[in-house]
N, C-alpha and C positions, 0 to 999 in steps of 0.2 A: 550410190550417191544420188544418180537424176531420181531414182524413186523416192528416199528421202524429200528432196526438193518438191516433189511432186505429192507429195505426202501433205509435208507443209504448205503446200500454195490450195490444198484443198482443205485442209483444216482451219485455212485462215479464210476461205471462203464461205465455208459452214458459218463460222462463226459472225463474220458478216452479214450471213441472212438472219442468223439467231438474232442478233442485236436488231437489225431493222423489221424484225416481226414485231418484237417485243415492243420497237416506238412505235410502231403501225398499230399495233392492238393499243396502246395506252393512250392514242392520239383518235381513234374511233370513236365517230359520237355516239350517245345511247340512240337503242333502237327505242323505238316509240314503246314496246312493250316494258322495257325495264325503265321509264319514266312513268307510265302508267302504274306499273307497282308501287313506285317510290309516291306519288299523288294519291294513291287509295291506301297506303302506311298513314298519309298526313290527314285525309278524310276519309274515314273507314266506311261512313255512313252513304258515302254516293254509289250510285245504283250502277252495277258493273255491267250489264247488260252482255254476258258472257257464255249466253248456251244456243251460241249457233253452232252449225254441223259445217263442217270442210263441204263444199262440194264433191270432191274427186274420192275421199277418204271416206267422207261420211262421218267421220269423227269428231265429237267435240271437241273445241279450240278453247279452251277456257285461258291461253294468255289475249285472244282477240278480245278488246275490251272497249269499251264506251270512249274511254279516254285514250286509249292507243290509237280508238280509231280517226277522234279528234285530230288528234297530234299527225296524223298522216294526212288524216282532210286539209292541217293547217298549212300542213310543210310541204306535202308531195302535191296536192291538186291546184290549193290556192298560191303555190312557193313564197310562202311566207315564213318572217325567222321566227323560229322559237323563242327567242329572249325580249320578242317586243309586246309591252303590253297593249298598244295600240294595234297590232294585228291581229292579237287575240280578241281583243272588242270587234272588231272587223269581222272576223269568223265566226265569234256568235251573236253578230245579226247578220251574216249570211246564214246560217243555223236557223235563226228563227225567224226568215222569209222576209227581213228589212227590203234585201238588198235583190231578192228577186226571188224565183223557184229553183230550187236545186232539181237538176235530174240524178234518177236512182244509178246511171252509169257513172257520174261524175264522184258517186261517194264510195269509200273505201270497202272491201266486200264485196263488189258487186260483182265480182268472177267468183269468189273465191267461198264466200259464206251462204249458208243456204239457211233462210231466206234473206233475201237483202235487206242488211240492217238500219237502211234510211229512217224508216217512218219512224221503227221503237226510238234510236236515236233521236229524230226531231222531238217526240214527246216527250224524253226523258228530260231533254236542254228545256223544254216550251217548261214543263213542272218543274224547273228551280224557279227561285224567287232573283233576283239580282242580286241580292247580298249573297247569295249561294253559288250564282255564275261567280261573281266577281273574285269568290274567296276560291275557283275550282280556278281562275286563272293564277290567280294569287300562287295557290299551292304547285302550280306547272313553273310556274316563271321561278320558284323556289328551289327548285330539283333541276331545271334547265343550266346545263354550264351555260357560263356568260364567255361571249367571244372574246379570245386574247384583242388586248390589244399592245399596239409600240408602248417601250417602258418610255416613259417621260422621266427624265434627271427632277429630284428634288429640287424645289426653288431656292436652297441653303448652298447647294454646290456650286450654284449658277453665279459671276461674281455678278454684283450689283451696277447698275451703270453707274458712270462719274459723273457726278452732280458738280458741275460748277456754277457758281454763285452769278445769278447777272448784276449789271451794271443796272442802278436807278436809272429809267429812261428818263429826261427832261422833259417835261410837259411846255407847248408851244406855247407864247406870251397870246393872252387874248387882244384883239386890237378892241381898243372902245368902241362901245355905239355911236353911231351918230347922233345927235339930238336931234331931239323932234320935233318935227316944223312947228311952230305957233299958228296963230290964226292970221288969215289972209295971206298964208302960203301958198293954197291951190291958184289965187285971182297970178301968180309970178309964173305961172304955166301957160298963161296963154299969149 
């Protein structure tokens, strides 16, 4: 009998963690790599810049990409959000030295890629034209989930205010003008 009991109070705790993996993984945002695939699906033609070597490994990285590495320049260094087109303007003219010098430690890679992929980066963003940036943010901002937000009730459920009718206000009687002095009014002033 207690092993029974004990059976089921672990069976329903398994199953408790089963369930909250499963929202935990379905609630995980994409990593920067599997946005960067889903942006080179929508522009095949942009230049992936994907043959650097692991440091530690030595091995090519071909998911380390131009636009992953973007998207972690955007998010992790500059902590900026993903879904704002205004930050991504922000970051490529921080990219193309508007907003200052980037150092080679502050960009992504730079432990980890052999050689650090700043410079080719800077040139490949400096060689789009701006219809090219614009359409490379365009295509990010399109594959970016957008953040929940609170549901707002339809304005059809919400009852309407009560309208009641006002009362015509009376307008105040004007009082006449005075008439206006004639001549030889001012000589009565003194």
């Amino acid at each position: 009998m207690k092993r029974q009991r004990t059976l089921r109070l672990w069976s329903g705790v398994l199953a408790l963690l089963l369930c909250y993996a499963s929202v935990a993984e379905a609630q995980r945002p994409p990593r920067p790599e599997e946005i960067g695939q889903l942006v080179y699906e929508k522009l095949p033609n942009l230049e992936r810049a994907n043959t650097y070597r692991g440091v530690r490994s030595g091995e090519l990285r071909p998911t380390d990409t131009l636009v992953s590495r973007l998207i972690r320049f955007h998010q992790q260094n500059r902590n900026r959000r993903l879904a704002s087109r205004l930050d991504w303007k922000i970051t490529m003219a921080d990219l193309l030295g508007v907003n200052g010098v980037l150092r080679p430690e502050d960009y992504p890679g730079f432990e980890t890629l052999s050689p650090n992929p700043l410079q080719s980066d800077l040139q490949a963003i400096a060689k789009l034209t701006r219809a090219e940036r614009d359409r490379l943010i365009d295509a990010i901002l399109a594959v970016v989930p957008r953040p929940q937000t609170a549901a707002v009730p339809p304005e059809e459920t919400l009852a309407p205010p009560e309208v009641r009718p006002t009362p015509p206000v009376p307008t105040p009687a004007v009082p006449p003008l005075p008439a206006l002095p004639g001549r030889g009014s001012a000589d009565l002033l003194r």
